[in-house]
C-alpha positions in Angstrom: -32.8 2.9 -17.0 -32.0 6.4 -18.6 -28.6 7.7 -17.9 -27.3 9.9 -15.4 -27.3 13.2 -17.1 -23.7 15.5 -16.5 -25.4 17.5 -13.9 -27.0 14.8 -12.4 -23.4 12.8 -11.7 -21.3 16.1 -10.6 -24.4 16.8 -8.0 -24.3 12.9 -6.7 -20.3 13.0 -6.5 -20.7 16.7 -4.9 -23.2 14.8 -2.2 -21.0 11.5 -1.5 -18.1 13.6 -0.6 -19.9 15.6 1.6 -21.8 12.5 3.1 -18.0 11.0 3.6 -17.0 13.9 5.1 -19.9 14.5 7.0 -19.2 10.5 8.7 -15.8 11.0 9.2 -14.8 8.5 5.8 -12.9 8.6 2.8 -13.4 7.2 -0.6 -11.2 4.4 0.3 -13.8 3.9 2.8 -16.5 4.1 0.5 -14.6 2.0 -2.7 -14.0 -1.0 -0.1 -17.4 -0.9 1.1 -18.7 -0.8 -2.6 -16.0 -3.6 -3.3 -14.4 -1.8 -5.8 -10.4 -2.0 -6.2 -9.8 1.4 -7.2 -10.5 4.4 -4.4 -10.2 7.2 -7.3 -12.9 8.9 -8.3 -13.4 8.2 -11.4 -13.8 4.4 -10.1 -16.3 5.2 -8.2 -18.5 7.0 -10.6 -18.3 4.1 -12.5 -19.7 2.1 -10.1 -22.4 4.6 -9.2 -23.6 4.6 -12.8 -23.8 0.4 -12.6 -26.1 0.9 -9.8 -28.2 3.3 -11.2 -28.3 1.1 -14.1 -29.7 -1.3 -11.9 -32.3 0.7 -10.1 -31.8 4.4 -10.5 -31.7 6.9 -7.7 -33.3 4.3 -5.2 -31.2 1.8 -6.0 -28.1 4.4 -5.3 -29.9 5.7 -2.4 -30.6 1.7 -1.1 -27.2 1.1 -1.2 -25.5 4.1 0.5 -28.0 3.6 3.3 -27.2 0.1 3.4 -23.2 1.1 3.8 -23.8 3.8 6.2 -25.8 1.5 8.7 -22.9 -1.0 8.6 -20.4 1.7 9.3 -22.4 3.1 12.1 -23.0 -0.3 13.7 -19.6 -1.0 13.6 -18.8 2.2 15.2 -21.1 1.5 18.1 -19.9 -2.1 18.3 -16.3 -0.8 18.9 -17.5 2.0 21.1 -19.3 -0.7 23.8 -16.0 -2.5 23.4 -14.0 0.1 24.7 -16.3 1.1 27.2 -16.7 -2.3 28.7 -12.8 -2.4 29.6 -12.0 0.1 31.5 -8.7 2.4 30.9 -7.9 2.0 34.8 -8.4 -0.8 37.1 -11.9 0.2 39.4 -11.4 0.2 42.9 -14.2 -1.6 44.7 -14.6 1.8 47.3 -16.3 -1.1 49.9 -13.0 -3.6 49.9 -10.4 -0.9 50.1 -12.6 0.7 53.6 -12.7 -3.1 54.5 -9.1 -3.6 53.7 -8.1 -0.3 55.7 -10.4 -1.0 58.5 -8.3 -4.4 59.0 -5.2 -3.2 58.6 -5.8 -0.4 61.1 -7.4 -2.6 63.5 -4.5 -5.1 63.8 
């Protein structure tokens, strides 16, 4: 594979951020998902020219989709979490009538 030309890497860089951004994410985010020790830049250009050494654009592009699908499912995972347990205990509207009904009636 050719090189990223100068332009090439400062538009792709320009384009993560804004994808980061865009998802609520960092670079940390990004440099654990890429399992890179390093969350500065620089590190992360570095491993964005190893993939496109190993596939170009697509192989950029596979991988990016591949992180942001993990990130989203794991967003929805935690969001039916949440919403299973409730913040407050439910009241079951039939016992309570039933419970006042008996305790009027006695």
């Amino acid at each position: 594979m050719s090189r990223l030309s100068e332009q090439e890497e400062k538009e792709l860089v320009s384009f993560i951020k804004d994808w980061l951004k865009s998802h609520g994410l960092n670079q940390k985010d990004l440099a654990h998902e890429l399992k890179i020790k390093s969350s500065r830049t620089s590190e992360l250009i570095l491993k964005i020219k190893d993939l496109y050494k190993k596939g170009g654009m697509f192989n950029i592009a596979k991988n990016l989709i591949k992180i942001e699908q993990k990130l989203l499912n794991e967003i929805k995972n935690n969001y039916r979490e949440t919403s299973k347990t409730a913040p407050y205990n439910q009241l079951d509207i039939d016992s309570l009538v039933i419970q006042i009904n008996q305790d009027t009636c006695e």
